[in-house]
C-alpha positions as CSV (number, residue, x, y, z in Angstrom):
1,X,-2.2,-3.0,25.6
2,X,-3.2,1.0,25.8
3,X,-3.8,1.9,22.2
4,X,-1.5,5.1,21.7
5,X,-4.6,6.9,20.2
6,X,-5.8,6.4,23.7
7,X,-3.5,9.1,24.8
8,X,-4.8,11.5,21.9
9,X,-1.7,10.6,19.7
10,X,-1.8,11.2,15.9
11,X,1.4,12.6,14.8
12,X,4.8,11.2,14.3
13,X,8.2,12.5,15.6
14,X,8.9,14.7,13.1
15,X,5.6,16.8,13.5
16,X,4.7,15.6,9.7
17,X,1.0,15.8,9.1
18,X,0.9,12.0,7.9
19,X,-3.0,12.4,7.2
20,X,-2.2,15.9,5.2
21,X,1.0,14.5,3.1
22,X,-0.7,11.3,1.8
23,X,-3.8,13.4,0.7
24,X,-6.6,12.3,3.6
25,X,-9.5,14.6,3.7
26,X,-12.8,13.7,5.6
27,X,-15.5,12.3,3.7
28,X,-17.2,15.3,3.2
29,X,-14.0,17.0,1.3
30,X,-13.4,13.9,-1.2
31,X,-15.4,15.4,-3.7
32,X,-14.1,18.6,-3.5
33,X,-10.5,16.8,-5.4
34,X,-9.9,18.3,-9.3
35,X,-7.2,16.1,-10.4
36,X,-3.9,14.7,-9.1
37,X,-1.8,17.2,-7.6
38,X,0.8,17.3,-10.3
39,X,0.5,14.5,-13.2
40,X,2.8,14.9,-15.2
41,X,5.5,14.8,-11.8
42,X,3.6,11.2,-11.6
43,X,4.0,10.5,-15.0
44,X,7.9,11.5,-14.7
45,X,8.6,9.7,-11.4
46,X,7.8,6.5,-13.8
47,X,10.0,6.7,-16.3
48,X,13.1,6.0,-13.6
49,X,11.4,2.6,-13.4
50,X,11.7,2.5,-17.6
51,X,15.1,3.3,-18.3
52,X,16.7,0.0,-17.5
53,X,15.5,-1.3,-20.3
54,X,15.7,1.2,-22.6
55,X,17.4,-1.0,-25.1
56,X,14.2,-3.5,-25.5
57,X,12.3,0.0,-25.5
58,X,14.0,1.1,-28.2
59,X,13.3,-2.7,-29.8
60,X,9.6,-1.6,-29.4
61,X,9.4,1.9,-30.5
62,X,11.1,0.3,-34.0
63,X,8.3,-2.6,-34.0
64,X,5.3,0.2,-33.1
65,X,7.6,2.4,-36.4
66,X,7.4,-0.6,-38.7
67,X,3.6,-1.6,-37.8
68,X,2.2,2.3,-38.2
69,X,4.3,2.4,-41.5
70,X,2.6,-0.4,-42.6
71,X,-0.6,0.5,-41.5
72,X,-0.6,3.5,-43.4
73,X,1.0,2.3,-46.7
74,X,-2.5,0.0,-46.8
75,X,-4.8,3.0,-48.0
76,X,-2.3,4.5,-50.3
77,X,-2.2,1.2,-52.2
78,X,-6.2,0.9,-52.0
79,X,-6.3,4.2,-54.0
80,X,-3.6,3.2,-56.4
81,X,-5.6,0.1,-57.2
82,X,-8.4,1.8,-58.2
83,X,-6.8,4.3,-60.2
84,X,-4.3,2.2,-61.6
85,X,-6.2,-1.3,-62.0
86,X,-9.5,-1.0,-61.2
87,X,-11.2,1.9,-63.5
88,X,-8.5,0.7,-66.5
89,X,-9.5,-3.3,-65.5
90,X,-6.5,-4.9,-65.3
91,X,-6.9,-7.9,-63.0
92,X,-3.4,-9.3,-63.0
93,X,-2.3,-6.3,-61.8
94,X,-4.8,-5.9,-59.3
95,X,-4.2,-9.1,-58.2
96,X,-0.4,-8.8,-57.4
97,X,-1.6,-5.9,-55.1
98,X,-4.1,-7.5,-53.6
99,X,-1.8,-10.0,-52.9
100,X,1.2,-7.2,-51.7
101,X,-1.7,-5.9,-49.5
102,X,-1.9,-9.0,-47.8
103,X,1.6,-9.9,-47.4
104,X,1.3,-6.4,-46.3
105,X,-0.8,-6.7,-43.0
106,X,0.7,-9.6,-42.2
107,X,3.7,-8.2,-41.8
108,X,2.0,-5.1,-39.5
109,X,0.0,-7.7,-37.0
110,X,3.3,-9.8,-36.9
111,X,5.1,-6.9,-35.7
112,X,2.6,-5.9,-33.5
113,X,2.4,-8.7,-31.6
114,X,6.2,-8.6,-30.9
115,X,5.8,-5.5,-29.5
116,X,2.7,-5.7,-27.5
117,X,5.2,-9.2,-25.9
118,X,8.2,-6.9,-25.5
119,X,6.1,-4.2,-23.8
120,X,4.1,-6.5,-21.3
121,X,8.0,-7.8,-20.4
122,X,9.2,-4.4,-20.0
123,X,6.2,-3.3,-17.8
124,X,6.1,-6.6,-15.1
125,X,9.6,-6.4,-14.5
126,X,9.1,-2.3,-13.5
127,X,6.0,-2.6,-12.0
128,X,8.1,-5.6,-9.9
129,X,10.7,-2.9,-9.1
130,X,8.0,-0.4,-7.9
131,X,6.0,-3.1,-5.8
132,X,9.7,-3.8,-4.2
133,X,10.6,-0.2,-3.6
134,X,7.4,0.2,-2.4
135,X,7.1,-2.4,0.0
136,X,11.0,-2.2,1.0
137,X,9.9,1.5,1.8
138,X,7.2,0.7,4.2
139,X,9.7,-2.0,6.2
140,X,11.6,1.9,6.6
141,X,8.7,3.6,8.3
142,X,8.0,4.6,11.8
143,X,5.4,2.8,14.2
144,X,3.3,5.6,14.2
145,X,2.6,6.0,10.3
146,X,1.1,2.4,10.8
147,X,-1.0,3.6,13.3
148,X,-2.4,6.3,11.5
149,X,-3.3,4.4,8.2
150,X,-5.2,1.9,7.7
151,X,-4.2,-1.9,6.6
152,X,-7.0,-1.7,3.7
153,X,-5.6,2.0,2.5
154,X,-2.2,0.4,2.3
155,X,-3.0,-2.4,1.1
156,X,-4.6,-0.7,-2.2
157,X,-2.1,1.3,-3.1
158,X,0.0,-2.2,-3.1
159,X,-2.2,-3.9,-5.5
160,X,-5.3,-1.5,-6.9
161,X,-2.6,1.6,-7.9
162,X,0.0,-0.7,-9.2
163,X,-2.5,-2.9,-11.0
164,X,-3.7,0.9,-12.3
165,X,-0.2,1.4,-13.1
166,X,0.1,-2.0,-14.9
167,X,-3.0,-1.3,-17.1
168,X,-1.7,1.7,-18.4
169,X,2.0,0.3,-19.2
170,X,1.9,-2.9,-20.1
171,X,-1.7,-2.5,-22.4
172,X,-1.6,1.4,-23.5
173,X,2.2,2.8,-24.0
174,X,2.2,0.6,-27.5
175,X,-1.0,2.0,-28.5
176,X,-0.5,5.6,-27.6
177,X,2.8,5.7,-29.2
178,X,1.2,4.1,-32.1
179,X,-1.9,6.6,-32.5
180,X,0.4,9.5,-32.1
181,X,2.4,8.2,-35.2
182,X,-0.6,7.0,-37.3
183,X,-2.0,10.2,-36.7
184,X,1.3,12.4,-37.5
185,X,1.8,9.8,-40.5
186,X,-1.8,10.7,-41.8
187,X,-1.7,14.1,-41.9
188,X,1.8,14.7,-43.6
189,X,0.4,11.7,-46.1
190,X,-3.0,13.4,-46.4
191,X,-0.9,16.8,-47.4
192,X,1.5,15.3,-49.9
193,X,-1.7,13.7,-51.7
194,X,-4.0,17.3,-51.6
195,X,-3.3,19.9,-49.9
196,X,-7.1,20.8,-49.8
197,X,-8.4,17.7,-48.3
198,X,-5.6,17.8,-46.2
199,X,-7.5,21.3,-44.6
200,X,-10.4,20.0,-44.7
201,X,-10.1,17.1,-42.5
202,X,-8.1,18.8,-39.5
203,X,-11.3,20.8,-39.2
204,X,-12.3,18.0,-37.1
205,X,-8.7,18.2,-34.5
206,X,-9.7,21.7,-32.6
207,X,-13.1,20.5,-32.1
208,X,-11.8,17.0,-30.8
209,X,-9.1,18.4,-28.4
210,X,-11.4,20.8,-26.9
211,X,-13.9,18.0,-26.1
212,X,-11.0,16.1,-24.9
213,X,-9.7,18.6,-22.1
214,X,-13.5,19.4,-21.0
215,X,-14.0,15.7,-19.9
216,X,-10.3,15.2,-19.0
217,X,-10.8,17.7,-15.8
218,X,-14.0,15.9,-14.5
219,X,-12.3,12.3,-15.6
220,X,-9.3,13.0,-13.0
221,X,-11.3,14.4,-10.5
222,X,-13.2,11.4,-10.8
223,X,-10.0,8.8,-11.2
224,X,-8.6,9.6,-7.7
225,X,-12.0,9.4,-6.1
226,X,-12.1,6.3,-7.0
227,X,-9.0,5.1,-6.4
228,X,-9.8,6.7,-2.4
229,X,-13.0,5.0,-2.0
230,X,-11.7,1.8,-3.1
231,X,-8.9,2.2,-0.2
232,X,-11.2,2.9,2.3
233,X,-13.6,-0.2,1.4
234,X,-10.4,-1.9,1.7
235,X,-10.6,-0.7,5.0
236,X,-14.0,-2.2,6.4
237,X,-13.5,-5.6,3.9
238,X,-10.4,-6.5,6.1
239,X,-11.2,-5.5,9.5
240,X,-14.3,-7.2,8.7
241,X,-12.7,-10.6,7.7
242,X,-10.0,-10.5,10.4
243,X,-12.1,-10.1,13.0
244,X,-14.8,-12.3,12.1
245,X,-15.0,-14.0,16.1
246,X,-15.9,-10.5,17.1
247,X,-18.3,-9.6,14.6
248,X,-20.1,-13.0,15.6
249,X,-19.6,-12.9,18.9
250,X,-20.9,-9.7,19.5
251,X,-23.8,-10.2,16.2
252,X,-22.6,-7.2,15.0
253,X,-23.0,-8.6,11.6
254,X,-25.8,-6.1,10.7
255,X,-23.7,-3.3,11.5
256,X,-20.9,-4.4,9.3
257,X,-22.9,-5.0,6.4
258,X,-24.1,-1.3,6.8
259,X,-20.8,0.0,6.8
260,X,-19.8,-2.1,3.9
261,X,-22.9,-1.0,1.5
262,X,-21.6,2.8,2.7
263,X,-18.4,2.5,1.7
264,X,-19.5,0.2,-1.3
265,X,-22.0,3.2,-2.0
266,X,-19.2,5.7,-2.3
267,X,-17.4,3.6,-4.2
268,X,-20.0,2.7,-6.8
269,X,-21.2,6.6,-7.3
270,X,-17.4,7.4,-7.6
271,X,-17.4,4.8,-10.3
272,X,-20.4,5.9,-12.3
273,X,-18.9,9.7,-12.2
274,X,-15.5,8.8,-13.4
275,X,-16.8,6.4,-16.3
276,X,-19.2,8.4,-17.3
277,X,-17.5,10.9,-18.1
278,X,-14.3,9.4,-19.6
279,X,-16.7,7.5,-21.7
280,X,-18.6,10.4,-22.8
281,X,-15.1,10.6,-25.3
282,X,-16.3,7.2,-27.6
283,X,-19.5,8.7,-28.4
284,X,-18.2,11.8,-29.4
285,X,-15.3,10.5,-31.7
286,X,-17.9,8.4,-33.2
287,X,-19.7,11.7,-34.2
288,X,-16.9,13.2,-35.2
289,X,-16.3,10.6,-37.1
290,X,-18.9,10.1,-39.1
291,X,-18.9,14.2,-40.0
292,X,-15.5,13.7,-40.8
293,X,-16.1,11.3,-43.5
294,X,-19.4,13.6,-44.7
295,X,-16.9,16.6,-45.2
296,X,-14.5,14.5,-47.0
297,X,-17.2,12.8,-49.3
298,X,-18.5,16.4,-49.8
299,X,-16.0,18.1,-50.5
300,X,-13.8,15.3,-52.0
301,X,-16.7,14.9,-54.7
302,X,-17.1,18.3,-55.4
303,X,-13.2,18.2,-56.5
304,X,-13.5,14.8,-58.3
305,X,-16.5,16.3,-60.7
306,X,-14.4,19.3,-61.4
307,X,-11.2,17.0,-62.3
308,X,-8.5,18.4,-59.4
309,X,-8.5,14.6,-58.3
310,X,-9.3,11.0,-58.6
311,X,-11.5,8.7,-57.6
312,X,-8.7,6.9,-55.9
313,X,-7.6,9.9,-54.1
314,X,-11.1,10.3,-52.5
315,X,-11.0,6.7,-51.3
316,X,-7.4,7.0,-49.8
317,X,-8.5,9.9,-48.0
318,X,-12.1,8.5,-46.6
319,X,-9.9,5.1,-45.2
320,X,-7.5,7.7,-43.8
321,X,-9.9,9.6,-42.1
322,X,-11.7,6.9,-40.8
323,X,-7.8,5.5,-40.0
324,X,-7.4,9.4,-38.3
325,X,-10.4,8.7,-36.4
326,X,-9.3,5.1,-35.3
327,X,-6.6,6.4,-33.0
328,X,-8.5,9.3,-31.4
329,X,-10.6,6.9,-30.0
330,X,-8.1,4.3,-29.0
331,X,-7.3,7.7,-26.8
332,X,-10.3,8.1,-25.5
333,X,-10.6,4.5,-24.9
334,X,-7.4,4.4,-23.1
335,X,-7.6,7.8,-21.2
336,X,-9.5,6.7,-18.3
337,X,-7.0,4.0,-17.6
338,X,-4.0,6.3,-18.0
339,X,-6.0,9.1,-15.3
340,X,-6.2,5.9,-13.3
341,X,-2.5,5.2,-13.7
342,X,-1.3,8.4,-12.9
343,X,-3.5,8.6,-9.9
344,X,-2.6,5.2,-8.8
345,X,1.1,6.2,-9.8
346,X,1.2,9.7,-7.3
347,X,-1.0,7.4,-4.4
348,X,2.3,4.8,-4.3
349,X,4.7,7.7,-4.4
350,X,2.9,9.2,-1.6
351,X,4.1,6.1,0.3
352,X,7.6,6.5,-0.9
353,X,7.9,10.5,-0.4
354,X,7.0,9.4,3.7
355,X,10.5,9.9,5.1
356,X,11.9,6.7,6.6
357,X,12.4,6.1,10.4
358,X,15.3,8.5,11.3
359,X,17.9,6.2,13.1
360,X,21.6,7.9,12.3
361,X,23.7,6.4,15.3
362,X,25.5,3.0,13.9
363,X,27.0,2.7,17.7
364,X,27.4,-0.8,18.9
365,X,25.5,-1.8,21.8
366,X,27.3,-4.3,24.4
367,X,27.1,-8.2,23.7
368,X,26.1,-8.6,27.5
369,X,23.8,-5.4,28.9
370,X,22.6,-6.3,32.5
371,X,19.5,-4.2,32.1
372,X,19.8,-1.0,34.0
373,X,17.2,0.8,32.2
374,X,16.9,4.4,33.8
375,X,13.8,7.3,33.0
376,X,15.5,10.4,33.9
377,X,12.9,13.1,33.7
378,X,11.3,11.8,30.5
379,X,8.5,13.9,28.6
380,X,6.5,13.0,25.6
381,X,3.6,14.2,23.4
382,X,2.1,12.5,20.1
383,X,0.8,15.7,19.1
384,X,2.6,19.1,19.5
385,X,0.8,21.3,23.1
386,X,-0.5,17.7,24.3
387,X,1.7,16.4,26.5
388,X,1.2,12.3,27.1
389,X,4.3,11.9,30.0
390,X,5.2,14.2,32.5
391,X,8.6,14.4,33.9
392,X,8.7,10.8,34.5
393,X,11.8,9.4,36.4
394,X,12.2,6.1,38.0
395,X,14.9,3.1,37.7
396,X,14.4,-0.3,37.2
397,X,17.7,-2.2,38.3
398,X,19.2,-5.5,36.6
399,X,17.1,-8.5,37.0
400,X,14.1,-6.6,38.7
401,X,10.3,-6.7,37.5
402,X,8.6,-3.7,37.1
403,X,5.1,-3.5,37.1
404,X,3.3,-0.7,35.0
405,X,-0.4,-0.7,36.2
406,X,-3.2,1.7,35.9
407,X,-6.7,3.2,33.9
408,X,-6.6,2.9,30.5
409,X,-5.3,5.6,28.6
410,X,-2.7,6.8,31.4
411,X,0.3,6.1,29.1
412,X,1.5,2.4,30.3
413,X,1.9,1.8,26.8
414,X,3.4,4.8,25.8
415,X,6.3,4.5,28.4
416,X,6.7,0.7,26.4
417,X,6.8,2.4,22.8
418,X,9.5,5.1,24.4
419,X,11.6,2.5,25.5
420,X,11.6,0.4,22.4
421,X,11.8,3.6,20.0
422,X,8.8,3.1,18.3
423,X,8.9,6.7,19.7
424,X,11.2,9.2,20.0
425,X,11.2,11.3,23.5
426,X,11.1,15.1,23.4
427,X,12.9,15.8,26.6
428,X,15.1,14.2,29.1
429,X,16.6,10.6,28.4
430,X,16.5,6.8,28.8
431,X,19.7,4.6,29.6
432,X,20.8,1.4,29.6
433,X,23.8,0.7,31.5
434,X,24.6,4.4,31.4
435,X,23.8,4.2,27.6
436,X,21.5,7.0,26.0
437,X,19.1,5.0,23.7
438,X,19.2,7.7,21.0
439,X,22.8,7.0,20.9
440,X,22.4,3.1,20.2
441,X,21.2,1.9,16.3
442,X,17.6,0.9,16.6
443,X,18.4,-2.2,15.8
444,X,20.8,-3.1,18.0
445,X,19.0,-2.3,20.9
446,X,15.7,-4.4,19.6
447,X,17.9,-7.2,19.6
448,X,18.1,-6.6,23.7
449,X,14.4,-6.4,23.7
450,X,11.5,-9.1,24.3
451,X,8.3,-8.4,23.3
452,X,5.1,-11.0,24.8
453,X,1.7,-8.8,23.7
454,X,-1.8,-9.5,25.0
455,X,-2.5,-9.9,21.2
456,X,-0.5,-12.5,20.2
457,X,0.5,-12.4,16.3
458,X,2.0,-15.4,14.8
459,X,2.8,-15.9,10.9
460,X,1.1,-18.2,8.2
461,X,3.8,-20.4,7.8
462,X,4.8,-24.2,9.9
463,X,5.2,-24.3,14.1
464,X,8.9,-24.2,13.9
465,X,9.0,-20.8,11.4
466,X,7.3,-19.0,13.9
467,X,9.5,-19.9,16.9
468,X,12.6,-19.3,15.1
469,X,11.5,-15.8,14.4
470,X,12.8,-14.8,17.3
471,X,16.1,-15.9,16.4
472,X,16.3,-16.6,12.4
473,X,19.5,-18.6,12.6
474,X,18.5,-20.8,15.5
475,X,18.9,-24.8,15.0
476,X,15.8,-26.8,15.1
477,X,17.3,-28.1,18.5
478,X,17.8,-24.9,19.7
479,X,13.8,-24.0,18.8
480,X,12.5,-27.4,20.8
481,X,15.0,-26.7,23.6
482,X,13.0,-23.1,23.8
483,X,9.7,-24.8,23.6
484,X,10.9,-27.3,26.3
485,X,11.7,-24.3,29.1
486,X,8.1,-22.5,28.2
487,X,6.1,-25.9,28.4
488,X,5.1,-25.6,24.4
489,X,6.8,-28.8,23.8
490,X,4.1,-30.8,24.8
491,X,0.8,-29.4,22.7
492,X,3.1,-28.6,19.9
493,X,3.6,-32.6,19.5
494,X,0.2,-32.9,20.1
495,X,-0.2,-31.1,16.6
496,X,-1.3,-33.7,13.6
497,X,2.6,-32.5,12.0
498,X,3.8,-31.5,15.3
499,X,6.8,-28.8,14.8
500,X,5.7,-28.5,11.0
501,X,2.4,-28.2,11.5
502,X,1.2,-25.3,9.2
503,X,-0.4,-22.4,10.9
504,X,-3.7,-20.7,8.9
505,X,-3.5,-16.9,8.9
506,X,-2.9,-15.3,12.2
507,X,-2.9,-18.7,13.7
508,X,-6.7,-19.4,14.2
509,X,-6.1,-23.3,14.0
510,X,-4.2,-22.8,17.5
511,X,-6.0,-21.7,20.9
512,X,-5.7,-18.3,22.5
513,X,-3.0,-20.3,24.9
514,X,-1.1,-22.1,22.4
515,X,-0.7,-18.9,21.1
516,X,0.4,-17.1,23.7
517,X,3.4,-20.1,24.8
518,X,4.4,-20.1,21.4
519,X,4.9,-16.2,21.6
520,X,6.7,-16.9,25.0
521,X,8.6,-19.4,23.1
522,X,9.9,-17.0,20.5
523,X,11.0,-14.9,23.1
524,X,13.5,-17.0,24.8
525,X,15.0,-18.4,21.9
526,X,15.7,-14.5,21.0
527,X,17.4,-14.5,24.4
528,X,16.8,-10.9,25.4
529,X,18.1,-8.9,28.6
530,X,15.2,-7.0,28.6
531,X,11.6,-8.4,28.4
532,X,8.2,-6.7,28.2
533,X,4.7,-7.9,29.0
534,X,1.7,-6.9,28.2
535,X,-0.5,-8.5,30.0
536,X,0.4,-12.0,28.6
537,X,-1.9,-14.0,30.9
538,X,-5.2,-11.7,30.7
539,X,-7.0,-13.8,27.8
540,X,-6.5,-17.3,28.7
541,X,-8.3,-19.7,31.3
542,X,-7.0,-20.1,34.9
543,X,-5.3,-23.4,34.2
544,X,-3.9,-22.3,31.1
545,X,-2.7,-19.1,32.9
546,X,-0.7,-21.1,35.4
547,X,1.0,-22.9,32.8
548,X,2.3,-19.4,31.1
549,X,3.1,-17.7,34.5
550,X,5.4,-20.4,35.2
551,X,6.8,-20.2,31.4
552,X,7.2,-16.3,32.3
553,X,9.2,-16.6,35.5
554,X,11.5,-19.1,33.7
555,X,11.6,-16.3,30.6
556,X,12.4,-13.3,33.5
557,X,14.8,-14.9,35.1
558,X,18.0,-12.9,35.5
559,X,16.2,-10.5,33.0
560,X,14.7,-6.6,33.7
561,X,11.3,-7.3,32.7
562,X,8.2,-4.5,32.3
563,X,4.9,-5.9,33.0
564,X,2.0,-3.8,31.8
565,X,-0.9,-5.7,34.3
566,X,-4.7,-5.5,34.2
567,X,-4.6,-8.2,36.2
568,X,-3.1,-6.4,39.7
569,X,-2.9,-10.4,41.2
570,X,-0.9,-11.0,38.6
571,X,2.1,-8.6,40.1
572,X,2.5,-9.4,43.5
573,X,6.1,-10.5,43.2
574,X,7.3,-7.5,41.3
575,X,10.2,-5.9,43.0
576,X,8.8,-1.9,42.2
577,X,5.0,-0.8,40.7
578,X,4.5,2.1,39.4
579,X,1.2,3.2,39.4
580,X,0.7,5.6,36.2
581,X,-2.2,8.0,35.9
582,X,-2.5,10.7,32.9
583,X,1.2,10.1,32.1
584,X,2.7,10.6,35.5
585,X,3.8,8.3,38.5
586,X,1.3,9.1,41.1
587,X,2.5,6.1,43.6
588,X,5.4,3.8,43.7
589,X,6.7,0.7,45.8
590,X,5.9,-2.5,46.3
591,X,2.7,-4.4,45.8
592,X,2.3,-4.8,49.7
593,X,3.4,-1.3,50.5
594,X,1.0,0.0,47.9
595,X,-1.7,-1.4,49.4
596,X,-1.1,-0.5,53.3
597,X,-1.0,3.1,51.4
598,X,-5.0,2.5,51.0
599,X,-4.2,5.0,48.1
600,X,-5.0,5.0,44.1
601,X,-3.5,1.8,43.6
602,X,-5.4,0.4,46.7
603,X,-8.7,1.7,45.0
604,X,-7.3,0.1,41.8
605,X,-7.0,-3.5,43.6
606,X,-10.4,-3.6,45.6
607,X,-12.3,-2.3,42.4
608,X,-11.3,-5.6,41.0
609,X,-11.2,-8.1,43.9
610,X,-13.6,-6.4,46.8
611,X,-16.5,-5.2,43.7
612,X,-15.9,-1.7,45.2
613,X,-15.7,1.6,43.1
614,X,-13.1,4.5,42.8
């Protein structure tokens, strides 16, 4: 089948930029990305996902309230213990604190770890309503966005940006919320205690946030970098393990090595740049740190010899700073996975802002068409000033074949994605039975379609799945009776579980024939009025080949049928051919007639039977 990029195509109907909306650049431009686009948007396209279970939320923001309180009552007490019981040595005293203090934390990692359980419930269940939104949204979108993006690409946003996403949630909301409130609960504590150590120690929180923002710009920059290299090694890993027969056949395994260690490269530089900097943050709160506690000893000394406060006082107010300091770096600990989140976060709604396949007619479409499909002067461009089909008119009446033939890239394939909708047309119309497709549902009219493709895709999944996809509430009898007419009965009990044999991925246990009668198979359970080929017969041995023609005529019996052919032999009952070059008819008639023409198509034929050239 004609790729569609054949004919220079990459836009969708709409004219939307696919490759500008979902952030695509060319390698050279990747590094040239500061940050997300707009975090906090990310951050508040999230919190929909939340708010269903706000109520165990609220259960966890009270446990993370109870823990922190706790937390910060154990240095208080340390200080009263040594200016209560400690300097004036009395030891039962002490030792019903001691034993408070441990009753104490007890109580705080109890309550922490009912949180940290209510929060990791909380996030799978939204991350499991983002992963469905997400991957309901893609069902929604338009042929042509999944010819522009790749499977690897797609197939990271599904598992490495959510996984991003599910770091940051389920791990990092508990402990931010609880460093925010250990930190708030600090200072007001440090301030009720004195005032002047209070001062002292936020000398260090200016210095700290500035240090923060200066890596935070190169840490984002460096987040989504990542997270776009890792797409796009996606990329090459599963092109490279689905097409392992051609990579072997061709040796080519050299080559795809090389592109791997490229893209792995990329991906490992964009790696060491974005950790690098967000771990620049431990070393420096460690720093900090440690001057923090200097300034408090200092200072807190100084005030202790000159009587303004106790010994206990000084030692609640080093374990607080050193409790200050805790938290600052649980942030900078947890900052790269939350720049990770939120550029995982905007990647997914990327996805989702893609609007959906336009399809606003809900008109039903007859029970019984007879398959009068008519091009009436039909144009067509994939991008805007780049016209793919000219003016194309012809009719193909009920029951007939027609046969699409023609050099690659002349926009066979393009008149097949036109007539299924997979495209919309810019000008002119298509019927059937005197129906304008753009006034039948999508839907319904797929339901009149049959689809047998040179590349044959089949499901993981048993024999009989895969047949009754072509009609999902189709008795097993009905499947076999199907197999019967298109000769698949007899291999497919030949299987070691016959009809529940299980198929591996893309079917590679079955041969390029079984495939392709299985396929046919599908297609006449589905029962369509109008059936398209692409070349059904063009990868398959001569004896196999006869046994699928004669599965094809019993499939296009009484049914308009399109053939795309390669294969010009292959089309010599076909009631009309049109012969397409650079997206317009250029001959037209029979294969007989077309060939007493001695005109493009008769150059066409000898070229493949006669060895001659164009």
């Amino acid at each position: 089948m004609n790729s569609p990029a054949a004919a220079g195509r990459p836009d969708i109907n709409t004219q939307t930029d696919f490759r500008a909306s979902m952030g695509a650049r060319r390698p050279a431009d990747v590094g040239k990305i500061e940050k997300a686009r707009n975090p906090n948007d990310a951050l508040i396209r999230l919190l929909p996902y939340l708010l269903p279970f706000k109520a165990t939320i609220v259960l966890v923001v009270f446990c993370v309230v109870v823990y922190t309180a706790l937390a910060l009552a154990g240095p208080y007490l340390m200080g009263l213990a040594i200016d209560q019981y400690i300097v004036p040595g009395n030891l039962s005293g002490l030792a019903g604190l001691s034993a408070a203090m441990l009753g104490l934390y007890l109580l705080n990692n109890v309550f922490q770890t009912i949180s940290g359980w209510l929060m990791a419930s909380v996030s799978q269940r939204a991350l499991k309503n983002i992963r469905g939104d997400l991957f309901g949204h893609l069902q929604t979108l338009p042929m042509s966005f999944f010819d522009q993006n790749s499977t690897g690409d797609l197939m990271s946003r599904l598992t490495n940006d959510i996984d991003a996403i599910n770091q940051a949630v389920a791990q990092n909301v508990t402990t931010l919320l609880a460093s925010v409130l250990s930190m708030v609960g600090i200072i007001i504590t440090m301030f009720v205690l004195n005032h002047w150590l209070a001062i002292a120690s936020l000398i260090v929180l200016p210095i700290m946030f500035l240090f923060t923002n200066f890596v935070a710009r190169y840490t984002r920059r460096g987040f989504r970098d990542l997270q776009k290299q890792l797409g796009r090694l996606n990329g090459v890993m599963e092109e490279a393990i689905s097409g392992q027969k051609v990579i072997k056949a061709f040796r080519r395994n050299d080559s795809i090595l090389s592109a791997f260690r490229e893209r792995n490269q990329a991906v490992y530089i964009s790696g060491v740049s974005a950790n690098t900097y967000a771990l620049l943050l431990m070393p420096l709160t460690a720093v900090l740190g440690n001057f923090f506690v200097i300034v408090l000893a200092g200072l807190g000394g100084w005030l202790a010899l000159s009587g303004l406060v106790t010994v206990g006082i000084i030692a609640t107010f080093i374990s607080y700073g050193q409790a200050f300091i805790q938290p600052l770096r649980q942030l900078a600990n947890m900052y790269n996975l939350i720049q990770s989140a939120l550029a995982g976060s905007e990647r997914v709604f990327e996805i989702m802002d893609i609007p959906s396949e336009v399809d606003p007619t809900t008109s039903p479409v007859p029970m019984q068409l007879s398959g009068d499909v008519v091009f009436d002067h039909v144009a067509f461009e994939y991008q805007p000033g780049v016209p793919v089909i000219h003016d194309l008119t012809f009719r193909a009446k009920p029951g007939q074949m027609i046969a699409l033939v023609g050099p690659t890239g002349a926009g066979k394939t393009t008149i097949i994605n036109l007539l299924t909708r997979f495209y919309e047309i810019h000008r002119g119309s298509i019927t059937v039975d005197g129906i304008d497709l753009r006034d039948m549902s999508k839907p319904n009219l797929r339901k009149q379609l049959g689809l047998v493709l040179q590349d044959t895709f089949l499901f993981s999944g048993s024999v009989m799945e895969n047949i009754r996809f072509g009609k999902l509430s189709a008795s097993d009898d009905e499947c076999i009776a199907a197999a019967r007419t298109s000769n698949a009965d007899l291999f497919i009990r030949q299987l070691p579980n016959g009809y529940n044999t299980q198929l591996s991925e893309r079917a590679g246990n079955l041969s390029q024939g079984q495939r392709q009668l299985l396929s046919i198979t599908r297609a006449i359970l589905a029962d369509p009025r109008i059936l398209i080929l692409d070349e059904a017969t063009s990868s398959v041995d001569t004896r196999t080949e006869v046994r699928i023609q004669a599965a094809l005529l019993r499939l296009m019996r009484g049914r308009t049928s399109f053939v795309i052919a390669h294969r010009l032999s292959t089309i010599r009952d076909a009631n009309l051919v049109l012969v397409i070059d650079k997206g317009r008819i250029v001959e037209e008639g029979t294969h007989q007639s077309l060939l007493d023409k001695r005109g493009f198509y008769f150059d066409l034929y000898m070229s493949q039977f006669k060895g001659q050239t164009i």
